[in-house]
C-alpha positions as a Markdown table, in Angstrom:
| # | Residue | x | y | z |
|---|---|---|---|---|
| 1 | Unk | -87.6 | 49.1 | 244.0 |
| 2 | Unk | -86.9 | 46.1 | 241.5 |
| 3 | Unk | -84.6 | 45.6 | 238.8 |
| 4 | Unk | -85.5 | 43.5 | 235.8 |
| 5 | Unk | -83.1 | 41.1 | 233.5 |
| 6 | Unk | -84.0 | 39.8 | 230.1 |
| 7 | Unk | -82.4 | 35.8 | 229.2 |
| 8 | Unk | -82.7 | 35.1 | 225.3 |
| 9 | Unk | -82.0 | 31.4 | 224.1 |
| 10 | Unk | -82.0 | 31.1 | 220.4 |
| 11 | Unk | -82.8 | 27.9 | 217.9 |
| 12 | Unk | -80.4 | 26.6 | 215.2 |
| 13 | Unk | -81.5 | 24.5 | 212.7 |
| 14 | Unk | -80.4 | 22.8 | 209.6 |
| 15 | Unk | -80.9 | 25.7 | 207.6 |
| 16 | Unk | -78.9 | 28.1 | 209.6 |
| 17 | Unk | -76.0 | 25.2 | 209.0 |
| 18 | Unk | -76.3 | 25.5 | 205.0 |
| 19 | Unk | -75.2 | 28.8 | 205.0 |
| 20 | Unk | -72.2 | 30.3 | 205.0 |
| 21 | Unk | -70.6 | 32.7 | 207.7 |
| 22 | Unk | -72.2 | 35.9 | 206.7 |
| 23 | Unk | -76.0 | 34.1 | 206.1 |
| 24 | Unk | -75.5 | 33.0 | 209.8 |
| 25 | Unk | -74.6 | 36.4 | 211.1 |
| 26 | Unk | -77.6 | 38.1 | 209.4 |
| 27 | Unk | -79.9 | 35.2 | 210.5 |
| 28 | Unk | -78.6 | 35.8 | 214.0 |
| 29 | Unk | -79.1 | 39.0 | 214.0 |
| 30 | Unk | -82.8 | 39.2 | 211.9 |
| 31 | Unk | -83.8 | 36.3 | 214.7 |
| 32 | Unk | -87.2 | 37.8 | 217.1 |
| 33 | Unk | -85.2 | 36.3 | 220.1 |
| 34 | Unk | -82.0 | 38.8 | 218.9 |
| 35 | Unk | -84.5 | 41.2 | 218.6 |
| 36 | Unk | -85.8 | 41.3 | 221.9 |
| 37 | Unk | -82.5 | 41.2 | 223.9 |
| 38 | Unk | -80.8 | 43.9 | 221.9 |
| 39 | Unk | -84.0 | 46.1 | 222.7 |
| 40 | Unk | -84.8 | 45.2 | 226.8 |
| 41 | Unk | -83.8 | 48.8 | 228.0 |
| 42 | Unk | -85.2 | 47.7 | 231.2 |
| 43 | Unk | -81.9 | 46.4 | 233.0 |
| 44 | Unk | -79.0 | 43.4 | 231.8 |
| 45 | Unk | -79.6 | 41.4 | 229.3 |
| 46 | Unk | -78.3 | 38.4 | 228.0 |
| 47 | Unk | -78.4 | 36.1 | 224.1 |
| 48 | Unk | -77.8 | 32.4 | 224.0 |
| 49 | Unk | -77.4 | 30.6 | 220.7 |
| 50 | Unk | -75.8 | 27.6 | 218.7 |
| 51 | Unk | -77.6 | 24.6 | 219.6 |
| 52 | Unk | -76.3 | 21.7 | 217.3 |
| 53 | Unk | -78.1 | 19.6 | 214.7 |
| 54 | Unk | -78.7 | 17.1 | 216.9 |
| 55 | Unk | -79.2 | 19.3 | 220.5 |
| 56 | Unk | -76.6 | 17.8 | 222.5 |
| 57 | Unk | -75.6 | 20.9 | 223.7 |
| 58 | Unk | -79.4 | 22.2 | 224.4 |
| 59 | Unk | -78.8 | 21.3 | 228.1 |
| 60 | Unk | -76.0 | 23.2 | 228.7 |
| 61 | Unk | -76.9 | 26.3 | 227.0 |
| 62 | Unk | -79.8 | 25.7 | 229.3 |
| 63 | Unk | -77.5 | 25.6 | 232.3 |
| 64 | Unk | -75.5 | 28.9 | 230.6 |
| 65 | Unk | -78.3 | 30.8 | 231.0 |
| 66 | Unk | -79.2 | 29.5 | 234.9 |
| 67 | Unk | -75.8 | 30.7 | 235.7 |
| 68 | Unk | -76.4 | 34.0 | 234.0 |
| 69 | Unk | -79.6 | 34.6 | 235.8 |
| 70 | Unk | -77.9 | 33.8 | 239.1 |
| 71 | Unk | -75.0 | 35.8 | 238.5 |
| 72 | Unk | -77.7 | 38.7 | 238.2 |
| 73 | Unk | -79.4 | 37.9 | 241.1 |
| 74 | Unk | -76.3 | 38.0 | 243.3 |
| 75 | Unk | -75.5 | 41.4 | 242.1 |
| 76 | Unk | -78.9 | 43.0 | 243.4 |
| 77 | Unk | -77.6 | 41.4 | 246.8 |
| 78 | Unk | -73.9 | 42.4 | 246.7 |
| 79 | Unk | -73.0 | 45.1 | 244.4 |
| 80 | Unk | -75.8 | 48.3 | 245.6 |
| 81 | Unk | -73.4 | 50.2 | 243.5 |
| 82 | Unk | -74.6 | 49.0 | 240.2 |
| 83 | Unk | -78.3 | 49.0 | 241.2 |
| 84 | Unk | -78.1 | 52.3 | 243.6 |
| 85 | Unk | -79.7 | 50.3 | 246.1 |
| 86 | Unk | -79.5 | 46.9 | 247.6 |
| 87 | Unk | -82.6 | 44.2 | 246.6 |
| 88 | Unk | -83.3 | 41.2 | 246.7 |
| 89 | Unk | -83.5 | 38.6 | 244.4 |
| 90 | Unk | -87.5 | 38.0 | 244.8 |
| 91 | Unk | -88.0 | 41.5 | 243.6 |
| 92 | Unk | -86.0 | 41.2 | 240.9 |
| 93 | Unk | -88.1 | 40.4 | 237.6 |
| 94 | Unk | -86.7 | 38.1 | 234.9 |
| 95 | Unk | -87.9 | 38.2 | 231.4 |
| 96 | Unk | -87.1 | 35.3 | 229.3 |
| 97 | Unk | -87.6 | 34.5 | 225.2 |
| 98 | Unk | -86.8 | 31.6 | 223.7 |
| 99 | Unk | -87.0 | 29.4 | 219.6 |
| 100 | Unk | -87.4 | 26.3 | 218.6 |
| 101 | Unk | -85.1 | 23.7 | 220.8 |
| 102 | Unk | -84.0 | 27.0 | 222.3 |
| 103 | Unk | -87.7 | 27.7 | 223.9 |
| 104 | Unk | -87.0 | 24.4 | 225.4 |
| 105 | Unk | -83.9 | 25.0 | 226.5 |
| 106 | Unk | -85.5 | 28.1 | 228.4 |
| 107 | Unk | -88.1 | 25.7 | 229.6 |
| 108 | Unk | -85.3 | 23.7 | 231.4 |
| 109 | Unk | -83.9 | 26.9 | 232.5 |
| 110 | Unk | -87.1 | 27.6 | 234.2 |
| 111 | Unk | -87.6 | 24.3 | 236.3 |
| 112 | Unk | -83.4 | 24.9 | 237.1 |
| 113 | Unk | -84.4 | 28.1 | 238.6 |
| 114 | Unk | -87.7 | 26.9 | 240.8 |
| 115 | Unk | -85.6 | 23.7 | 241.6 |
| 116 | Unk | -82.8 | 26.0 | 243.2 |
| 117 | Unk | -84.5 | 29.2 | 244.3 |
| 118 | Unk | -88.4 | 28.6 | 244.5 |
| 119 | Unk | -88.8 | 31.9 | 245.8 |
| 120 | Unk | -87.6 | 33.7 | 242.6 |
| 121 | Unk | -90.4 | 34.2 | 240.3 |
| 122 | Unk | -90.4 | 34.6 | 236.4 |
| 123 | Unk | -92.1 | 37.1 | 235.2 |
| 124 | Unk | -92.6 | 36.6 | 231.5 |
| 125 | Unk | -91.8 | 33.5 | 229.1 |
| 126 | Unk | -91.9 | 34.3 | 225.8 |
| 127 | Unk | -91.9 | 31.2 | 223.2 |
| 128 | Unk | -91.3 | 31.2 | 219.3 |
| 129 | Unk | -92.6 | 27.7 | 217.8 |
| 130 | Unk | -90.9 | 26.0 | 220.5 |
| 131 | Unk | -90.0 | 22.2 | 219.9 |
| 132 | Unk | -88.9 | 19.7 | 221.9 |
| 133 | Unk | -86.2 | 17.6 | 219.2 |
| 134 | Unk | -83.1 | 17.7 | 222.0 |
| 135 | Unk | -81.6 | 14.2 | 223.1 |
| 136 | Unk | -79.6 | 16.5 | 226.2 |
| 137 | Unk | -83.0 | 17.6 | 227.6 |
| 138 | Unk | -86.4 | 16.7 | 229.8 |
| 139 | Unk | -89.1 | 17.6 | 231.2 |
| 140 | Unk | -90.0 | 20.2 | 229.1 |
| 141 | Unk | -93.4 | 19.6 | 228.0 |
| 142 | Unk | -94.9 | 21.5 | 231.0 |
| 143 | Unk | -94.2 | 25.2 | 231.7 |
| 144 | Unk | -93.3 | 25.5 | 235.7 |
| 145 | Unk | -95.3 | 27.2 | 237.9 |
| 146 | Unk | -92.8 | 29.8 | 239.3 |
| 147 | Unk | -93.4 | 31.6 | 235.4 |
| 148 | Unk | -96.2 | 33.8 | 235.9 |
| 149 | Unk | -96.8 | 34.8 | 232.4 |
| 150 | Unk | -96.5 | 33.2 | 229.1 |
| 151 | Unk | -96.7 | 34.0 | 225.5 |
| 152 | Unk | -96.4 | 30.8 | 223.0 |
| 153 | Unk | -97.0 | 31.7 | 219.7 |
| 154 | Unk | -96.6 | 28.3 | 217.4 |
| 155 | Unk | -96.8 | 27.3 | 213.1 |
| 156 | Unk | -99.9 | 26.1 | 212.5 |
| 157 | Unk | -99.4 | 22.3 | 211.5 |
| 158 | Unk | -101.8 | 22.3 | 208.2 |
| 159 | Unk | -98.6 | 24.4 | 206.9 |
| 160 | Unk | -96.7 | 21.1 | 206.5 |
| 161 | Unk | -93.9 | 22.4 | 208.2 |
| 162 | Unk | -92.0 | 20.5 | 210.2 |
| 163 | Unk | -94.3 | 17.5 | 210.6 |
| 164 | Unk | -92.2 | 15.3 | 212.5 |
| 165 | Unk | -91.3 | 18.0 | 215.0 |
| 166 | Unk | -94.0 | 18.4 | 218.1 |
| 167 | Unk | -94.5 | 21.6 | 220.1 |
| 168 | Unk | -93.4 | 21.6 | 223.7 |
| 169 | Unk | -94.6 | 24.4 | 226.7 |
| 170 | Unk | -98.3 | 24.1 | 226.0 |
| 171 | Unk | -99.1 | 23.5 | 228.8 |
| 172 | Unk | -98.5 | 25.7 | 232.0 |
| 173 | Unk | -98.7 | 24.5 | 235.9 |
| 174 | Unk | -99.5 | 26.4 | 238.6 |
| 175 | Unk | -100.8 | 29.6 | 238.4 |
| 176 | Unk | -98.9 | 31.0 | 235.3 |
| 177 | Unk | -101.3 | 32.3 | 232.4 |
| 178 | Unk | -100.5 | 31.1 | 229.1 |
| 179 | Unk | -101.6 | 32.6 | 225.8 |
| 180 | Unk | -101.4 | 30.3 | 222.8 |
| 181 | Unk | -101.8 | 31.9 | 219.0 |
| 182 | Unk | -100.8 | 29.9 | 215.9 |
| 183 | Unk | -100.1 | 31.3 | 212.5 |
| 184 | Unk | -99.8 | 30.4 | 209.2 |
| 185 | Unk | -95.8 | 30.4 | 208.5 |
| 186 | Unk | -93.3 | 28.0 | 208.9 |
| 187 | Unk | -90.7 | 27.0 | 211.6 |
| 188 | Unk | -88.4 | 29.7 | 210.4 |
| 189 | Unk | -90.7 | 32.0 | 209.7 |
| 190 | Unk | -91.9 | 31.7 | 213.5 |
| 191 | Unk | -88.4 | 32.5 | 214.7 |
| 192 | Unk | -87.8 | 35.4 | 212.2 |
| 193 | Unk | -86.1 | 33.3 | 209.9 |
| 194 | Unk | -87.7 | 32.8 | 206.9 |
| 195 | Unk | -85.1 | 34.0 | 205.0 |
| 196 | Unk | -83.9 | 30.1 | 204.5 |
| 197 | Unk | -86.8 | 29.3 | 203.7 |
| 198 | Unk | -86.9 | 31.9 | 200.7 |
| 199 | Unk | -83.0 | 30.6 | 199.7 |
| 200 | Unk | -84.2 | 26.8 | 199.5 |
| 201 | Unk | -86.4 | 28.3 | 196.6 |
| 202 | Unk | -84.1 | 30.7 | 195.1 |
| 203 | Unk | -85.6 | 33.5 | 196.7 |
| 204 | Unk | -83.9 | 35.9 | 199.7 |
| 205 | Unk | -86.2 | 38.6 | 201.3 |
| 206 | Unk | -83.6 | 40.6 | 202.5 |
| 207 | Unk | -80.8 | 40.9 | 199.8 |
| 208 | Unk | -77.1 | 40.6 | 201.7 |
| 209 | Unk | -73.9 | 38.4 | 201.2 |
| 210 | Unk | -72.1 | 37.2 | 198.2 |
| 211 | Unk | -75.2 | 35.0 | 197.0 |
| 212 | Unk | -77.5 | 38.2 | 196.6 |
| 213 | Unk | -80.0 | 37.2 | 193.9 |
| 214 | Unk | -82.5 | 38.1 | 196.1 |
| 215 | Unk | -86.7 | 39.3 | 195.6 |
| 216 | Unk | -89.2 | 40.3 | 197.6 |
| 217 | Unk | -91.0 | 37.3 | 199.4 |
| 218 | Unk | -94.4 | 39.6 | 198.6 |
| 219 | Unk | -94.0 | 39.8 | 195.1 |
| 220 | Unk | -92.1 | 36.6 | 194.7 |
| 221 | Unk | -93.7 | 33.7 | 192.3 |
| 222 | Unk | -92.8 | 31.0 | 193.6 |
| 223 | Unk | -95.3 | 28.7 | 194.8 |
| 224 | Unk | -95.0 | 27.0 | 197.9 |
| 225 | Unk | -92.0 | 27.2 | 200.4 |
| 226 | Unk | -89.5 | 24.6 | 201.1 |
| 227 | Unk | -87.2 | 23.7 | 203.8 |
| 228 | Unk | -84.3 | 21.7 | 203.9 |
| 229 | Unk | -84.3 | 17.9 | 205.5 |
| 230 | Unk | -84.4 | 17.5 | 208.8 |
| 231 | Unk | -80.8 | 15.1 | 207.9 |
| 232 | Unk | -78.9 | 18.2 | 206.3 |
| 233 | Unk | -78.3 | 15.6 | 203.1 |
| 234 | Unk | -79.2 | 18.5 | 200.6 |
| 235 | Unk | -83.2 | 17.4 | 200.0 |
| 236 | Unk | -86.0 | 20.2 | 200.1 |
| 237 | Unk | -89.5 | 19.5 | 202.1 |
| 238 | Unk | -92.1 | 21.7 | 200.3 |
| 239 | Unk | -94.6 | 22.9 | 202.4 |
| 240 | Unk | -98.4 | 24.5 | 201.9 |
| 241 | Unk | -97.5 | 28.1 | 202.4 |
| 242 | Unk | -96.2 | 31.0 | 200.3 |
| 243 | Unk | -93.7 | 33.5 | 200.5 |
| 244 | Unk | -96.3 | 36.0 | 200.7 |
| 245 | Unk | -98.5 | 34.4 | 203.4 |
| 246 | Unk | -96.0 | 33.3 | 204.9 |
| 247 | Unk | -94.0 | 36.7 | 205.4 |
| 248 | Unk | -96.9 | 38.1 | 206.6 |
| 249 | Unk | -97.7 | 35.5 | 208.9 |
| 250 | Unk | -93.7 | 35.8 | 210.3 |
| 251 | Unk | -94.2 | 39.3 | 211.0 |
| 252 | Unk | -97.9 | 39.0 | 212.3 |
| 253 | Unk | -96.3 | 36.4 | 215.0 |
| 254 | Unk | -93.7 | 39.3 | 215.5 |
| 255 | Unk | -96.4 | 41.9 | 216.1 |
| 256 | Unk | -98.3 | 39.6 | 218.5 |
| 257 | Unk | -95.4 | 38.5 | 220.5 |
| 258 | Unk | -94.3 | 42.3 | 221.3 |
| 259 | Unk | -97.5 | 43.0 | 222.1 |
| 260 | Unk | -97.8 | 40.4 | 224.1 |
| 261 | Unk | -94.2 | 41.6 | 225.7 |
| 262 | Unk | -95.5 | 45.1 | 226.5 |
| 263 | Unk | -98.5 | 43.7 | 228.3 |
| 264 | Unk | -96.4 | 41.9 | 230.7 |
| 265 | Unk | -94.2 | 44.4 | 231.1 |
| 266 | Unk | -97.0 | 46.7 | 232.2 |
| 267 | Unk | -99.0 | 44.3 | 234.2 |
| 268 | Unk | -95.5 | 43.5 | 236.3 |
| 269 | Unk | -95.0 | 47.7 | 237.1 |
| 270 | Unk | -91.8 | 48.6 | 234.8 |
């Protein structure tokens, strides 16, 4: 018998930092990484978030979620009560998802975990648009080869979005099989957070907190998204997709990725 655990480590970028309290908490919560911890019925599982503007704390977020994982792995070993039988850690199977500087984050987490206990496998990686824009972190261009599965789905760059920030994790050593799709929405849109991208036009898609002026992203007119500077100083970046393409693209990337989840899942005998 084996257990499994589920390690989510989310992005935070300068748009989540323009907003005020309640915008945060419904960007948290709307987020694909959220999303997947809060539904992992298969065993414990575990959200990491808050990397700051300029990723210093991207390492130890990184190092969070190591310690998670092996506080998890020593429960199989010492606590039969919890699991109704006593396993070990090989058999247990880790699921893992990560966004943006927090895909790389998990990245590091993954080369923590084969430097420390080779033997431990990971059964499925699960990337949003990961980027690697941390000054706290390295090596995390290539994927380890204790992950056995991967899922990267990444913007596609003739958006405009984010053209200063390169993808990280496209590449995968060893023996772990990676599937790459890119789609046509933007870095928030990739992470279930387009909604910012709607506010820096005026437009929310999903119509909560005090600043509620808020339209449909599939019937809203406005042209092109935008995003706000990669500095914070206020400026908007427009970019070559609309709200409509790019809403559908957001949720396309959604559909893909859980797909992509249940396929691992059933290839690894939950």
């Amino acid at each position: 018998m084996a257990i499994s655990i589920f390690l989510g480590i989310d992005g935070t970028s300068v748009d989540d930092t323009e907003t005020n309290g309640a915008d945060w908490q419904l960007s948290s919560n709307q987020s694909y990484v959220r999303r997947m911890v809060n539904t992992f019925s298969l065993g414990p599982s575990h959200y990491l978030g808050g990397i700051s503007g300029l990723g210093f704390n991207a390492d130890n977020l990184a190092k969070l979620g190591f310690a998670w994982i092996k506080e998890q792995l020593k429960s199989t070993q010492t606590n039969p009560v919890l699991w109704g039988v006593n396993i070990k850690p090989q058999q247990t199977k880790i699921y893992m998802a990560g966004y943006s500087r927090g895909g790389a984050a998990m990245i590091h987490t993954c080369n923590l975990l084969k430097n420390e206990m080779p033997d431990v496998k990971i059964s499925g990686l699960f990337l949003f648009d990961a980027v690697d824009r941390s000054t706290s972190l390295s090596n995390v261009q290539i994927i380890p080869e204790n992950v056995r599965m991967i899922y990267h789905g990444m913007r596609d760059f003739t958006t405009g979005s984010r053209q200063t920030w390169g993808n990280c994790g496209k590449v995968a050593s060893g023996g772990g099989t990676l599937h790459i799709k890119k789609f046509f929405t933007t870095h928030g849109g990739m992470g279930g957070k387009l909604r910012f991208d709607l506010q820096n036009n005026k437009k929310l898609p999903f119509g909560s907190g005090a600043n509620s002026n808020s339209t449909s992203p599939m019937t809203s007119n406005q042209a092109f998204l935008a995003e706000a500077d990669i500095l914070g100083l206020g400026g908007k970046l427009e970019t070559n997709v609309t709200p409509m393409v790019g809403f559908s693209a957001s949720l396309a990337a959604w559909s893909w990725m859980q797909q992509g989840y249940q396929n691992t899942v059933g290839m690894q005998g939950n």
